[in-house]
FIDOTI-545907 format. One record per residue (C-alpha): residue in three letters; x, y, z. Coordinates in Angstrom, 1 decimal. Each point is the difference from the previous one (the first is absolute). Layout:
{residu = ALA, east = X, north = Y, up = Z}
...
***
This chain:
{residu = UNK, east = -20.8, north = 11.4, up = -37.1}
{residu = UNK, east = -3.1, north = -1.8, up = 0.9}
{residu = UNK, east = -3.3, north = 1.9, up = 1.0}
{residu = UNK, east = -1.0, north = -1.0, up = 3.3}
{residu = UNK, east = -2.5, north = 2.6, up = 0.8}
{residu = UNK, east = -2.8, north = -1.9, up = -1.5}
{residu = UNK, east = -0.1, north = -3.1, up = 1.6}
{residu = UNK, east = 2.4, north = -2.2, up = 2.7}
{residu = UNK, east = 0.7, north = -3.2, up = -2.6}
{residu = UNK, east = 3.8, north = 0.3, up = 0.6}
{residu = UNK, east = -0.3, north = 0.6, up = 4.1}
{residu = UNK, east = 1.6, north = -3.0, up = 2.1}
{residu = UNK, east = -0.6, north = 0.1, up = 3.5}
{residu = UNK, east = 2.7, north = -1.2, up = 1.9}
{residu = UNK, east = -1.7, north = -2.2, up = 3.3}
{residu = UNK, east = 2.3, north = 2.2, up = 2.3}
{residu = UNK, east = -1.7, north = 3.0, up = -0.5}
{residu = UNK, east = -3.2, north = -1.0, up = 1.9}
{residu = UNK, east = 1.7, north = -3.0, up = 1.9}
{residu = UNK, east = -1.3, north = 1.2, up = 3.5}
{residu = UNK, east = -3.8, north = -0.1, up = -1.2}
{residu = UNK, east = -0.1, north = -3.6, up = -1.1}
{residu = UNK, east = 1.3, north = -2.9, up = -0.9}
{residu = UNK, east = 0.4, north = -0.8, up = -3.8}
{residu = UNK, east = -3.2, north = -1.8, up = -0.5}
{residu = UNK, east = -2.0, north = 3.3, up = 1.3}
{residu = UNK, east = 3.0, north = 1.8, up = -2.1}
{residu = UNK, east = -1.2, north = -1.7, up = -3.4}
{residu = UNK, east = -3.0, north = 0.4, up = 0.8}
{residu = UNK, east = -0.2, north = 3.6, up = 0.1}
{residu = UNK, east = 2.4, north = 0.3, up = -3.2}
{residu = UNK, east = -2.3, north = -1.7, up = -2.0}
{residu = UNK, east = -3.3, north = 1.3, up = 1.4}
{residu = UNK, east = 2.1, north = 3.9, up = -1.1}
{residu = UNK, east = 0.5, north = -1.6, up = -3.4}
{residu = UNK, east = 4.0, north = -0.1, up = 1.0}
{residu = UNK, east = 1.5, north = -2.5, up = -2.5}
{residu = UNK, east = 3.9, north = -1.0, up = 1.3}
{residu = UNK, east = 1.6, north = -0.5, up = 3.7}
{residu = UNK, east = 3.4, north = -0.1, up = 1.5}
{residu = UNK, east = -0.4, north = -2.2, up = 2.8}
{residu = UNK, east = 2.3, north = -0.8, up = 2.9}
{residu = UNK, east = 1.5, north = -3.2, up = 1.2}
{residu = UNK, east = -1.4, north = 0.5, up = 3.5}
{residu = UNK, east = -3.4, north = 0.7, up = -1.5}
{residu = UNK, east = 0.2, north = -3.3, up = -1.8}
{residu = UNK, east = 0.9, north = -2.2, up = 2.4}
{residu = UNK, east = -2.7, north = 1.8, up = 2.5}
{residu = UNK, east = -2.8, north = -2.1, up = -2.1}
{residu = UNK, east = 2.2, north = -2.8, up = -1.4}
{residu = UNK, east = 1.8, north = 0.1, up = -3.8}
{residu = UNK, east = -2.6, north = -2.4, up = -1.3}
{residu = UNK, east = -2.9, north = 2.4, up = 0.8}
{residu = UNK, east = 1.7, north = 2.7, up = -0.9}
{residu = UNK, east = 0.5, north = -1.3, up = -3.6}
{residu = UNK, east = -3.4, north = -1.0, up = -0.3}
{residu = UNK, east = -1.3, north = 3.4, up = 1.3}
{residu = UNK, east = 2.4, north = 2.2, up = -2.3}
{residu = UNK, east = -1.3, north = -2.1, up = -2.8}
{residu = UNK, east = -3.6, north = 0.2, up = 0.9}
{residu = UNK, east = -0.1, north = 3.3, up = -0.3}
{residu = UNK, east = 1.8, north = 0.6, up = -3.1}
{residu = UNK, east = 2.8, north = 1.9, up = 1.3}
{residu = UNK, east = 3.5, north = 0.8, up = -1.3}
{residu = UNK, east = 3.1, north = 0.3, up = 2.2}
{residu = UNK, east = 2.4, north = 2.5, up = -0.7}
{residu = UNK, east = 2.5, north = -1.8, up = 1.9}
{residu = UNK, east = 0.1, north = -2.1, up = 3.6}
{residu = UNK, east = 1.8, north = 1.7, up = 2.6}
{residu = UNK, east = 2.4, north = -0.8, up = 1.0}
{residu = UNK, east = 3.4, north = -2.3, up = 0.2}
{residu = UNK, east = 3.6, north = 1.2, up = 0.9}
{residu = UNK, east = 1.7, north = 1.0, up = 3.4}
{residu = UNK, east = 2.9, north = -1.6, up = -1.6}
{residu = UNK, east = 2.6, north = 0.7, up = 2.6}
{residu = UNK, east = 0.5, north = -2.5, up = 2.6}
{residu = UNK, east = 2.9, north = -1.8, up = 1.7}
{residu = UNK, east = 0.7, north = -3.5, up = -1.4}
{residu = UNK, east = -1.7, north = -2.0, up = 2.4}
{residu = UNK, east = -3.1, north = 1.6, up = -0.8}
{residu = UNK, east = 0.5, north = 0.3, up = -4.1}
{residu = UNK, east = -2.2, north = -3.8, up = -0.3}
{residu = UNK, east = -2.7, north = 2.1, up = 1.6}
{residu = UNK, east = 0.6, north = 2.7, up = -2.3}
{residu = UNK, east = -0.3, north = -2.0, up = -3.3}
{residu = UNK, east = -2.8, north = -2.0, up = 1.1}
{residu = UNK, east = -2.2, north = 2.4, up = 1.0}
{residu = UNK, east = 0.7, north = 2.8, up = -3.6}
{residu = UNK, east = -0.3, north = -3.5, up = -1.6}
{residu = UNK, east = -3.7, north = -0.8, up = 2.0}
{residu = UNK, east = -0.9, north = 4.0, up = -1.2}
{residu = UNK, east = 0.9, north = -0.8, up = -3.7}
{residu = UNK, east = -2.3, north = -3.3, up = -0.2}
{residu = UNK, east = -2.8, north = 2.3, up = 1.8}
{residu = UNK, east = 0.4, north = 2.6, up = -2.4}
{residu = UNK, east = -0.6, north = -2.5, up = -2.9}
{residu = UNK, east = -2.8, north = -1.8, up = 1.6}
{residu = UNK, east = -1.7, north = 3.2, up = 0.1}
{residu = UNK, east = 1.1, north = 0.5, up = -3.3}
{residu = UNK, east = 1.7, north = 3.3, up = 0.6}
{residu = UNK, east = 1.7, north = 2.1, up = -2.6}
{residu = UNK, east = 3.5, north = -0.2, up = 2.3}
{residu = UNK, east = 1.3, north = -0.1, up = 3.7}
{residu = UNK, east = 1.4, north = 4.0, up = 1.3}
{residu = UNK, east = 3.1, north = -0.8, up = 2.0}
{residu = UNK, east = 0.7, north = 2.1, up = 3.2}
{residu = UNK, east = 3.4, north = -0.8, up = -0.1}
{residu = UNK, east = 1.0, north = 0.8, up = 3.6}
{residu = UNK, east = 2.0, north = 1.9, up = 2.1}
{residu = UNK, east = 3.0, north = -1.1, up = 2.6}
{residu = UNK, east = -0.4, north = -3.8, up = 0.8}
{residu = UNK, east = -1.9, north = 0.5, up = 3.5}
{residu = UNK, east = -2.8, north = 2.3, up = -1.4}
{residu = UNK, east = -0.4, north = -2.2, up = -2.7}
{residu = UNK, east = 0.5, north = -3.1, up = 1.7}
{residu = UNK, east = -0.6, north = 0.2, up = 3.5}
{residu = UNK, east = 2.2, north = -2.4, up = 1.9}
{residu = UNK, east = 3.1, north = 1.4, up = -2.0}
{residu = UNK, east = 3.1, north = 0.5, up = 1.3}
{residu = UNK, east = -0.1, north = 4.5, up = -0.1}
{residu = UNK, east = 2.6, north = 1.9, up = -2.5}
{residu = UNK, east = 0.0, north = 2.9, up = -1.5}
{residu = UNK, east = 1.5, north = -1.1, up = -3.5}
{residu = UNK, east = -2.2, north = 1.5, up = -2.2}
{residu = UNK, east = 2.0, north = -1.1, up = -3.3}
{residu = UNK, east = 0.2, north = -3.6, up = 1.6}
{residu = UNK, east = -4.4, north = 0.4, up = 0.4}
{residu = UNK, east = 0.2, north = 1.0, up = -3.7}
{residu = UNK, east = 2.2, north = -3.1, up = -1.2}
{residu = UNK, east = -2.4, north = -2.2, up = 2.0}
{residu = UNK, east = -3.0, north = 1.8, up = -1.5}
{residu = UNK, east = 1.2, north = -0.9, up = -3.9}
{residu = UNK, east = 1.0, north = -3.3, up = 0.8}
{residu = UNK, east = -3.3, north = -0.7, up = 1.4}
{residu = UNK, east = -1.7, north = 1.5, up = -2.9}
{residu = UNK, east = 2.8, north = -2.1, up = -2.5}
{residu = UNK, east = -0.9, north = -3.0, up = 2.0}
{residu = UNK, east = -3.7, north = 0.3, up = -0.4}
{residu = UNK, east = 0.0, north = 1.1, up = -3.6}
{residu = UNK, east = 0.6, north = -3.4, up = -0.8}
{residu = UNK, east = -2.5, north = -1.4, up = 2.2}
{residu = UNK, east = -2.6, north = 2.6, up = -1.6}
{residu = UNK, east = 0.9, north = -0.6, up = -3.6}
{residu = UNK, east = -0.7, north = -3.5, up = 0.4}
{residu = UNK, east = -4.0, north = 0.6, up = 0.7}
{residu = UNK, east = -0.1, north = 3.2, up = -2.4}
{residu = UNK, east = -0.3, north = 2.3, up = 2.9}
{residu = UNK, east = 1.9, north = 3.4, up = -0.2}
{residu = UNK, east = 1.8, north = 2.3, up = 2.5}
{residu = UNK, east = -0.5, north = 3.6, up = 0.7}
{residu = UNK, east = 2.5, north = 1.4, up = 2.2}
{residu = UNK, east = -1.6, north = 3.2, up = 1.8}
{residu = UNK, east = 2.3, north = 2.5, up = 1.3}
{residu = UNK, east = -0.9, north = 2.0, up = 3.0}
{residu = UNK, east = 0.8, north = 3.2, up = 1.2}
{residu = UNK, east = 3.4, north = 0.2, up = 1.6}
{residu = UNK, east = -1.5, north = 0.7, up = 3.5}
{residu = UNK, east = -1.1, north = -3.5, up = 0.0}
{residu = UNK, east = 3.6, north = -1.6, up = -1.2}
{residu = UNK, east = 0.5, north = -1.2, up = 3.7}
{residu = UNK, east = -2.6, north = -2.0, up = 0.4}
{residu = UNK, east = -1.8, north = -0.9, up = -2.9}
{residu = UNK, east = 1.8, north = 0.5, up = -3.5}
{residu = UNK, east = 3.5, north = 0.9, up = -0.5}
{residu = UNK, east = -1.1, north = 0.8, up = -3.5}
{residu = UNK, east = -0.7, north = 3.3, up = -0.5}
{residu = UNK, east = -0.4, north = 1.1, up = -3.2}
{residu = UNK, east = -1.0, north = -1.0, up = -3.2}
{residu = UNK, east = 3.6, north = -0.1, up = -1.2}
{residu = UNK, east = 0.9, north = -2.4, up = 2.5}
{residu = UNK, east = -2.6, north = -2.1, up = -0.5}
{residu = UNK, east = 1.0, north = 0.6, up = -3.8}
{residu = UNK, east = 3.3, north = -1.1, up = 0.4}
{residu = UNK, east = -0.7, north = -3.3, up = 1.6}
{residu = UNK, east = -2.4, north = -0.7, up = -3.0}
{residu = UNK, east = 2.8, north = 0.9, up = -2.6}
{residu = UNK, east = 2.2, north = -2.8, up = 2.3}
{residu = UNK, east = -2.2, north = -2.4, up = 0.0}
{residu = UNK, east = -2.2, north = 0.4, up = -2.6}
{residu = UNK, east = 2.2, north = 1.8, up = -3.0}
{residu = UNK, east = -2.3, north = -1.5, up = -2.8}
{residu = UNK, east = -3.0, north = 1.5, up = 1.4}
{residu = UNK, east = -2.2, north = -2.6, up = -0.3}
{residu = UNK, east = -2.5, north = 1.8, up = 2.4}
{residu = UNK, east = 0.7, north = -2.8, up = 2.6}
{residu = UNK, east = 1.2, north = 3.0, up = 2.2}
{residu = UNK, east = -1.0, north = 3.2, up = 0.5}
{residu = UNK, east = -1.6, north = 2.6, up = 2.1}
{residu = UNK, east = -3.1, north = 1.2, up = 1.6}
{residu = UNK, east = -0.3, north = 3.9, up = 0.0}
{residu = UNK, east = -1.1, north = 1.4, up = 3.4}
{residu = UNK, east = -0.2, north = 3.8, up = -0.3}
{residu = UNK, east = -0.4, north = 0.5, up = 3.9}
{residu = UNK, east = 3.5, north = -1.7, up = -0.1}
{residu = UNK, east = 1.7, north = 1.6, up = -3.2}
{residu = UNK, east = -1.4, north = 3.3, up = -0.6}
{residu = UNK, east = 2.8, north = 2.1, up = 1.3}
{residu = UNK, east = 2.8, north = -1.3, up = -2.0}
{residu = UNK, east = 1.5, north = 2.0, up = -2.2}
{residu = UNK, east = 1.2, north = -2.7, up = -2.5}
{residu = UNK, east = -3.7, north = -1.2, up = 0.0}
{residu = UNK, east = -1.5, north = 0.4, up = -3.6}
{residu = UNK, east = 3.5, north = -1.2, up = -1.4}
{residu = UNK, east = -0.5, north = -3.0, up = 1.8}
{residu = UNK, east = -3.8, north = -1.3, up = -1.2}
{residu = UNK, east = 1.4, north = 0.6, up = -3.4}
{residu = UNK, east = 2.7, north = -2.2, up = 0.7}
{residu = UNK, east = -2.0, north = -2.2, up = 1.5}
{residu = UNK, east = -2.0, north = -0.1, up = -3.0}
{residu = UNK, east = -3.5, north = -2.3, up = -0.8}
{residu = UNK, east = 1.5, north = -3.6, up = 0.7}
{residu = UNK, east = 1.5, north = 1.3, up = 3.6}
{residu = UNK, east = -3.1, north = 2.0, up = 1.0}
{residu = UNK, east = -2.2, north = -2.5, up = 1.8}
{residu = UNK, east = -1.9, north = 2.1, up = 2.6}
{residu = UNK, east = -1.0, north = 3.7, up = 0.5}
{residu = UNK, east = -1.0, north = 0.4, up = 3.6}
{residu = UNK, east = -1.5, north = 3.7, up = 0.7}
{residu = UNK, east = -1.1, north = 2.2, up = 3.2}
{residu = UNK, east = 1.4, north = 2.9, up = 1.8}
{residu = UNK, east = 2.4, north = 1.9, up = 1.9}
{residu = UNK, east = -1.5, north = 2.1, up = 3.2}
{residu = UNK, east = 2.1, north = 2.9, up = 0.7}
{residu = UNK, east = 0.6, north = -0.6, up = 3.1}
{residu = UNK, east = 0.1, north = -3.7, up = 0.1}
{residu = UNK, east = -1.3, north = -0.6, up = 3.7}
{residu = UNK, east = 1.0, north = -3.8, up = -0.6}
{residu = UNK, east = 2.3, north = -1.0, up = -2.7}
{residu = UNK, east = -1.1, north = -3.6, up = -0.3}
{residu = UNK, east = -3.4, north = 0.9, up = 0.8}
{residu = UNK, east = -1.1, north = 3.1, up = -1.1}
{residu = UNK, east = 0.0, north = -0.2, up = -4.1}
{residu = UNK, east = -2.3, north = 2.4, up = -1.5}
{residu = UNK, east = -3.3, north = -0.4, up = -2.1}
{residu = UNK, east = 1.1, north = 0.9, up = -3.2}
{residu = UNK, east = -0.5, north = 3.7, up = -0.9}
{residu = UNK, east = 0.7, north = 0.9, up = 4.0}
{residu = UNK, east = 3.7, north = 0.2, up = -0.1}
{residu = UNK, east = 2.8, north = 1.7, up = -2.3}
{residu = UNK, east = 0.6, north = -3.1, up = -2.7}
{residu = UNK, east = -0.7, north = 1.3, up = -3.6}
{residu = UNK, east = -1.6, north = -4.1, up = -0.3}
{residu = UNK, east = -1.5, north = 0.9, up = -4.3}
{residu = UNK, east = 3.5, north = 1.5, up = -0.9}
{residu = UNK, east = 1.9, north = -3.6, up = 1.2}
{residu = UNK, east = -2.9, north = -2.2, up = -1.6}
{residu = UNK, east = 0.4, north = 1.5, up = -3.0}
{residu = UNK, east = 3.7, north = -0.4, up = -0.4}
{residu = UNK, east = -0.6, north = -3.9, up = 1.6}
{residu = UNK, east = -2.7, north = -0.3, up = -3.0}
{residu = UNK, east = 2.4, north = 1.3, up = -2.8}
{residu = UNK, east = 1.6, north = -2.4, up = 0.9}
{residu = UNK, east = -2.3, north = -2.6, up = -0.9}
{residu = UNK, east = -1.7, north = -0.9, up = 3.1}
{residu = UNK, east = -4.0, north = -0.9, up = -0.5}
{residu = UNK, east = -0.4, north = -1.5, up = 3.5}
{residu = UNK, east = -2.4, north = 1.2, up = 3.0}
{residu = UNK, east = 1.4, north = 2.6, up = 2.4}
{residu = UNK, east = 0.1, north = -1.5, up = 3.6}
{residu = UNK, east = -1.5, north = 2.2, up = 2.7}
{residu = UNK, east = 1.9, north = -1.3, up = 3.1}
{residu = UNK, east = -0.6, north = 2.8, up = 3.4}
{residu = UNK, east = 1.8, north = -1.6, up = 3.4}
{residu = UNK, east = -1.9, north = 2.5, up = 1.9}
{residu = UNK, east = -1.1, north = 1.1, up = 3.7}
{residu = UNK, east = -2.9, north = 2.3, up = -1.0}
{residu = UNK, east = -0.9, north = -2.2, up = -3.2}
{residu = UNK, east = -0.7, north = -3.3, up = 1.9}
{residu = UNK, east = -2.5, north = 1.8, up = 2.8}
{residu = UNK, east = -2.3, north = 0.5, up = -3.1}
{residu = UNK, east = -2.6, north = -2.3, up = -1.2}
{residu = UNK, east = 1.1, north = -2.2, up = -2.7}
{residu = UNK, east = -2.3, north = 1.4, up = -2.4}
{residu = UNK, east = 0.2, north = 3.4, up = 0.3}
{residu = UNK, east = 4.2, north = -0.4, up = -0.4}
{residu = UNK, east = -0.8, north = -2.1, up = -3.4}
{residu = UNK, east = -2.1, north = 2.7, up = -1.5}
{residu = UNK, east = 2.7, north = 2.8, up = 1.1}
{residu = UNK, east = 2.7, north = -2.7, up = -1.8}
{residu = UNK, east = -2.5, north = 0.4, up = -3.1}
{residu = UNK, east = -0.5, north = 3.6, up = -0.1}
{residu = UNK, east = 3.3, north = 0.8, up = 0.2}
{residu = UNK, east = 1.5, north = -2.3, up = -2.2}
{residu = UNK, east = -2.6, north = 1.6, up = -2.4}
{residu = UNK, east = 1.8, north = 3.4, up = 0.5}
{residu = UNK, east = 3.3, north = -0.2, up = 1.8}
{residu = UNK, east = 1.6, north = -2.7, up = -1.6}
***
């Protein structure tokens, strides 16, 4: 497993984590001014300050991206599935402009959380056919430009409303369907907020394995979670043993940058710099 405690050369900040103190021009800014080398933006943040400016800034100041979050919310009812492929199509051409490793994929939840305007249901199975068809659909679309897919499951508290995939076998499985030959057109990112409690976890990175493995996404879980959107944990604040899942996700061959991405009510009132040098320190010693 790699030393971090040295130096933060393999920290990615995802743009979410300080969204409420600026926008992502004062965001790159303060990345590169704490020597931060890689992003994760968001689509919102992008289109905040325009796609043409945000391309120029990201490659201005010599950044990575560790991914561009995010397409999906797959589920829809048919009158809306134009709207649906247009836009996951619109988030893989921004993800190549800003020449982004892959798009993540929130795949959804029932039709009228992911798709407002949708008819409601409670079919959960159908939300999860609608999900892979989406993701089958747009596979092609994304293999034409060279971009790949990372499905990221989330915790099954948030299957309702925002992804019906909930583990990483599920999200496995729809790989193996649609992408059997693993050509690394399709895999996952790793979220351990989302995935630490599952039992069939370590088995599952290791089937996974280096060509499926596009993201590792770290912070951590508050006991109690005041906020379970909203409350995610600096890591080394909460109860997930983050170095002991790294180091099964690097045996398996993954060299990338672990993403530091906090949604969080206490995190956001802080200045921006004094949340980046916390991200720093503790990626040094709790990831």
């Amino acid at each position: 497993m790699r030393d971090f405690s040295k130096d933060h050369r393999w920290l990615s900040l995802n743009t979410a984590t300080v969204r409420h103190q600026g926008d992502l021009v004062a965001i790159v800014d303060a990345c590169a001014r704490a020597g931060i080398r890689a992003i994760d933006p968001w689509r919102d943040q992008v289109a905040a300050i325009g796609l043409d400016r945000a391309v120029r800034l990201v490659r201005d100041a010599g950044l990575d991206l560790s991914g561009y979050c995010r397409g999906g919310m797959f589920p829809a009812d048919p009158g809306l599935r134009a709207v649906v492929r247009d836009d996951n199509r619109r988030a893989v051409d921004e993800a190549k402009a800003l020449n982004a490793p892959c798009l993540v994929l929130v795949v959804g939840g029932l039709p009228q959380y992911s798709r407002p305007g949708s008819v409601p249901s409670k079919d959960i199975a159908r939300a999860r056919a609608q999900a892979e068809e989406g993701i089958a659909e747009l596979l092609e679309y994304a293999a034409g430009v060279g971009m790949r897919l990372s499905i990221e499951p989330l915790h099954p508290a948030y299957a309702a409303d925002r992804a019906c995939v909930s583990t990483m076998c599920q999200a496995l499985d729809i790989c193996d369907r649609l992408d059997p030959e693993k050509s690394g057109r399709l895999g996952v990112a790793i979220d351990v907020y989302h995935v630490w409690w599952d039992p069939d976890l370590i088995a599952q990175i290791r089937r996974a394995g280096k060509n499926r493995i596009h993201a590792f996404h770290v912070c951590d879980w508050l006991v109690p979670t005041r906020d379970l959107l909203n409350d995610r944990g600096m890591m080394g604040d909460g109860i997930i043993d983050i170095p002991s899942i790294r180091a099964v996700v690097e045996a398996e061959g993954f060299d990338g940058y672990s993403e530091i991405e906090i949604f969080s009510n206490d995190w956001w009132t802080k200045p921006m710099g004094d949340v980046i040098a916390t991200c720093i320190a503790r990626h040094r010693g709790s990831v």
